[in-house]
ZAMARGU-4260 file (C-alpha; in steps of 0.2 Angstrom, whole numbers, plus 5000, padded with zeros to 4 digits):
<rodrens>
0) 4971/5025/4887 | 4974/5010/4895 | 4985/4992/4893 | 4976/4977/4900 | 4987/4961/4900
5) 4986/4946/4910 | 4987/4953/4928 | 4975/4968/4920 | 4963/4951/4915 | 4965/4944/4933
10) 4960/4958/4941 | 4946/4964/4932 | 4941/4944/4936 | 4945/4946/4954 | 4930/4962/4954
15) 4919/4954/4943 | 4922/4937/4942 | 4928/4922/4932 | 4917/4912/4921 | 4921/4893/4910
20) 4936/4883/4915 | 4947/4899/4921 | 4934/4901/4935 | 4934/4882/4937 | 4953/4880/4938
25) 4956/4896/4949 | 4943/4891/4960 | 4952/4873/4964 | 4968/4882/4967 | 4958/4893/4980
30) 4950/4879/4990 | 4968/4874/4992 | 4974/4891/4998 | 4959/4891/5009 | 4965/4876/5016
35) 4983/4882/5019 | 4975/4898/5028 | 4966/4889/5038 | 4981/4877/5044 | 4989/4892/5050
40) 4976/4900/5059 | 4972/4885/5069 | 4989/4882/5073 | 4991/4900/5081 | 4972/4900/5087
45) 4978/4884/5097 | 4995/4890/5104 | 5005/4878/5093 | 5014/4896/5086 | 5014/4910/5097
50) 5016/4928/5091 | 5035/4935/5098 | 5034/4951/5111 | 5042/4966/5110 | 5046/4980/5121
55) 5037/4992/5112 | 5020/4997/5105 | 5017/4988/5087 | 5005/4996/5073 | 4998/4984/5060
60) 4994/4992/5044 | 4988/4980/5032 | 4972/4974/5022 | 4963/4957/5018 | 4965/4960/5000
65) 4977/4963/4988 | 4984/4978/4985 | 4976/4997/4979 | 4969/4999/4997 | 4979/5015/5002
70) 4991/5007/5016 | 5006/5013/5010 | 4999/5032/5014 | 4991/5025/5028 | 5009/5019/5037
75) 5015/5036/5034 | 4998/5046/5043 | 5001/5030/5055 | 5020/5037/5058 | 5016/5057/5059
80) 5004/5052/5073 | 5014/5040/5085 | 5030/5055/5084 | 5015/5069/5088 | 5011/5058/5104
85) 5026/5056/5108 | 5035/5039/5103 | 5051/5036/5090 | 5044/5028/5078 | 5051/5013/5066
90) 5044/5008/5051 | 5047/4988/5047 | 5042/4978/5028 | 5045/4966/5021 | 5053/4974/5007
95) 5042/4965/4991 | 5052/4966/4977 | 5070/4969/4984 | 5085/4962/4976 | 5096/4959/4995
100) 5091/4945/5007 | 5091/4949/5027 | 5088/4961/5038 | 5092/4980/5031 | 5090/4997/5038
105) 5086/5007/5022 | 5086/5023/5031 | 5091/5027/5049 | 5090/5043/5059 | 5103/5054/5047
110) 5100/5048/5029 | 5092/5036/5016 | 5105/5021/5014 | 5098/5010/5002 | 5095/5010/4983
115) 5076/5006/4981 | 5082/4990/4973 | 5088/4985/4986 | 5077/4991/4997 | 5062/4991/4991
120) 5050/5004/4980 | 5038/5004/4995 | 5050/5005/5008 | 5062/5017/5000 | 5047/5030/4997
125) 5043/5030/5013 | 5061/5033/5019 | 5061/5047/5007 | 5043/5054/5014 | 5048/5051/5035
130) 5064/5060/5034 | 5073/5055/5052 | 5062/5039/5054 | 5071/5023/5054 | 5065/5010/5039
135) 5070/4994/5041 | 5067/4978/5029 | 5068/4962/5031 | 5056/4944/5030 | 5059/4941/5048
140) 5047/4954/5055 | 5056/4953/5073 | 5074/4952/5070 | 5069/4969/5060 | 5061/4976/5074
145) 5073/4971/5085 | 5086/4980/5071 | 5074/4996/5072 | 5075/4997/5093 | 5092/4991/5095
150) 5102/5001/5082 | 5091/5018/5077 | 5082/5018/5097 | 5063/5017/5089 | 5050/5015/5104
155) 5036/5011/5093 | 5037/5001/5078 | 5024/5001/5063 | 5021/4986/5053 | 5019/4991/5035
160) 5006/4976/5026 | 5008/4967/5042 | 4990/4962/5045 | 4994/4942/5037 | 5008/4941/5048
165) 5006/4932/5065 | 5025/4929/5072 | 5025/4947/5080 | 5011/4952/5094 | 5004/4970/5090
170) 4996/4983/5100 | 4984/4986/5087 | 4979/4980/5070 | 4971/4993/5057 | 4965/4986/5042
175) 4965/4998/5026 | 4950/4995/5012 | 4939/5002/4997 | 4926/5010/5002 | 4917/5004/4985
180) 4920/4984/4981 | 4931/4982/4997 | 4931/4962/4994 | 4929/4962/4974 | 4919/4946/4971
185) 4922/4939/4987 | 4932/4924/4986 | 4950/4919/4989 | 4966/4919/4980 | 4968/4915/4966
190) 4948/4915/4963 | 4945/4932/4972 | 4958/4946/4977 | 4954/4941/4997 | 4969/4935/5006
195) 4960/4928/5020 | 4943/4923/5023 | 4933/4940/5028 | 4932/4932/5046 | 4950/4937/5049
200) 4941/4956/5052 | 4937/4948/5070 | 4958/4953/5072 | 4955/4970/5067 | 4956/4985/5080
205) 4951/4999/5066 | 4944/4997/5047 | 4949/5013/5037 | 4937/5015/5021 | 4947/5021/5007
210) 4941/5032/4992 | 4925/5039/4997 | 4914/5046/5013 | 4905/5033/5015 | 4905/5015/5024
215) 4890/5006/5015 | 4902/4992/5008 | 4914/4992/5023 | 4901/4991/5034 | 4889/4975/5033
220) 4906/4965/5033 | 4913/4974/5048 | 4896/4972/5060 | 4897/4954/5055 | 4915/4949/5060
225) 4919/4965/5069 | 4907/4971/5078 | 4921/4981/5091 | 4931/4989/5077 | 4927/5006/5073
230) 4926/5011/5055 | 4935/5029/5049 | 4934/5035/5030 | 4949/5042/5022 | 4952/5049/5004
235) 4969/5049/4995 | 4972/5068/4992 | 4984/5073/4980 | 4997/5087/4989 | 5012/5089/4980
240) 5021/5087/4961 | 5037/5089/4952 | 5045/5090/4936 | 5056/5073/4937 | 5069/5079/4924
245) 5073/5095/4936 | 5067/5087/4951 | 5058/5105/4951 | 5043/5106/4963 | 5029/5116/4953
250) 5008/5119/4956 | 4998/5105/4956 | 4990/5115/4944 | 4999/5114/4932 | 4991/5100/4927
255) 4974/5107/4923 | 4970/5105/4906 | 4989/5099/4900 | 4991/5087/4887 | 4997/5072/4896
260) 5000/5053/4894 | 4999/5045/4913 | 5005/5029/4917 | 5006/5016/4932 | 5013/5001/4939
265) 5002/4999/4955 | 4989/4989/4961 | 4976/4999/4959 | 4978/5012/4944 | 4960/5016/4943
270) 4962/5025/4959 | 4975/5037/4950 | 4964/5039/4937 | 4953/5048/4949 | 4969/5059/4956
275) 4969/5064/4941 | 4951/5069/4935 | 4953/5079/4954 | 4965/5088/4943 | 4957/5092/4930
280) 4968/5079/4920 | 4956/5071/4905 | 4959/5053/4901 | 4963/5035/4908 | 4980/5027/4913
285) 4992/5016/4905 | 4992/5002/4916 | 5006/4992/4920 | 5009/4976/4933 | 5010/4980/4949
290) 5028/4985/4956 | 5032/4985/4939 | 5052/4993/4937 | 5053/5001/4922 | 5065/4999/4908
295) 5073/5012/4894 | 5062/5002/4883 | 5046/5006/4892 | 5048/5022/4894 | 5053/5025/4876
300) 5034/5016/4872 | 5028/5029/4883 | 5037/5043/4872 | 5030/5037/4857 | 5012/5034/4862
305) 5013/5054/4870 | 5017/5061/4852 | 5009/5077/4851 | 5007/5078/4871 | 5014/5090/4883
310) 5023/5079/4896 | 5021/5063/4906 | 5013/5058/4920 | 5014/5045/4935 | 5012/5042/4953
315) 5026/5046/4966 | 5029/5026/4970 | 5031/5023/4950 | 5044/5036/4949 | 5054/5026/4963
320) 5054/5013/4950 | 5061/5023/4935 | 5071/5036/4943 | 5086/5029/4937 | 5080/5030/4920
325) 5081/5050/4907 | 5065/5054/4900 | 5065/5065/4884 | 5048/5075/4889 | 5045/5082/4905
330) 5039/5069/4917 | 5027/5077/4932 | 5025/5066/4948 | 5011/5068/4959 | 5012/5063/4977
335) 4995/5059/4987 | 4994/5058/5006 | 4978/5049/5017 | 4967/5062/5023 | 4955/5059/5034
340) 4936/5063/5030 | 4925/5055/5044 | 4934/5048/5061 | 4950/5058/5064 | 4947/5057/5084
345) 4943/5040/5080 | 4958/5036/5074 | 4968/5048/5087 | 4960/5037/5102 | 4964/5022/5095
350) 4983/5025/5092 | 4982/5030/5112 | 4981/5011/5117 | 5000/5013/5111 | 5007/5024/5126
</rodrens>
């Protein structure tokens, strides 16, 4: 099963590429965006822009493409190992997607207090999975820092896809990708899925391989522009679910061998595919755009096309986006965390630099 619209078309382009005047056009529009990415880089390379200081260690967690690279899980492995050495830690997004403007705190010490559409469905589920860790939103990375220190007492703050950003200096800089066809076909935005030439690894502290043991993708790009950045690889493991309808917590095995129809709105709904087959689940995914918040509508399509089945099924993030919403057949959530295969001291020594 699967729904391949436009975005669906432009990112199976972005793997495999674009040919006839859609690869002409979008390749124009990229030597443009080059251009714009190169303005800025020389403008911080040459002091004209200087990054902004805080009084506390910063943790990037971003990629150099878009989306589907496992950063999300990765803020939250980011977060449980700062508080196990020690720090308060803060996590700080943009908030992509959020109806309110400004700087908000979407959950303090105490409590969640914003609704993800205000907040976010990225921040809002990492509020809900760092119970007691301050999540602060906002476009102006350090006046929500400053919100995080000042207000919830955070003395570490965690940038979550804060890799592009340059206006706040950071202690270190981890760059999240897949471990099969990290770059797709290599080329910028709007041609390629890259957000930055591949040279902007050189900022890189640590690369975290996503999706499989192995680093013989990763790895030719990160000898070349990062020759001091270790590499770790990481898996996305599934580790929990729940009945939506009864927010009722039940085995992941209930799964096996169900008669399902999944669906998801994320960047990269191949990778839940996998979950699933990990699960014993048969079939593809109903894919949705990214971010995508759900309507009655949709998820009465969603009903319909699961005639016969047994329940529904989607990804902890999409359920953010629809949990406002009263599905007629049970709706299972599966939650996934970043586990580490390869690296783990790796990874442990380098968050040391932040003490």
């Amino acid at each position: 099963m699967s729904t391949r619209g436009a975005a669906d078309r432009l990112v199976a382009g972005w793997d495999e590429g674009f040919g006839g005047a859609t690869g002409v056009a979008l390749g124009a529009a990229a030597v443009a965006y080059r251009g714009l990415v190169h303005a800025r880089g020389w403008l911080y390379g040459r002091g004209v822009f200087r990054p902004r200081e805080l009084p506390c260690p910063v943790v990037s967690l971003g990629n150099v493409t878009v989306g589907g690279t496992g950063k999300t899980p990765a803020v939250e492995l980011a977060v449980r190992t700062l508080a196990e050495q020690g720090h308060r830690p803060a996590v700080v997004s943009r908030g992509y997607g959020r109806k309110s403007r400004g700087v908000h705190i979407v959950a303090d010490l105490a409590s969640i207090r914003l609704k993800p559409e205000d907040a976010g469905d990225e921040p809002f589920l990492l509020a809900r999975r760092l119970p007691g860790v301050p999540v602060v939103v906002g476009v102006d990375r350090w006046a929500a820092a400053r919100s995080a220190i000042d207000t919830c007492g955070a003395t570490a703050i965690v940038l979550d896809d804060g890799f592009q950003q340059r206006t706040l200096a950071t202690t270190l800089d981890v760059v999240t990708a897949r471990a099969r066809r990290p770059w797709g076909n290599g080329r910028l935005l709007p041609a390629g899925p890259l957000r930055e030439p591949l040279r902007a690894l050189a900022r890189a502290d640590l690369v975290v391989a996503v999706g499989a043991a192995t680093t013989d993708e990763v790895g030719p790009a990160v000898a070349r522009w990062a020759p001091h950045a270790p590499i770790v690889t990481a898996t996305l493991e599934p580790v929990a679910c729940w009945e939506a309808r009864r927010m009722e917590a039940v085995p992941l095995t209930r799964l096996s061998g169900a008669r399902v129809v999944a669906f998801a709105g994320i960047a990269a709904p191949a990778s839940f595919a996998e979950t699933l087959r990990e699960l014993d689940v048969v079939g593809d995914v109903v894919a949705f755009p990214d971010h995508h918040w759900y309507t009655a509508d949709d998820l009465h399509a969603l009903e319909r096309r699961a005639a016969g089945a047994d329940a529904l099924v989607t990804t902890e993030k999409d359920w953010v986006r629809l949990r406002h919403l009263r599905p007629g057949l049970p709706l299972y959530v599966v939650s996934v965390a970043l586990r580490l295969l390869e690296g783990a001291e790796t990874w442990r020594r380098a968050f040391e630099r932040c003490r």
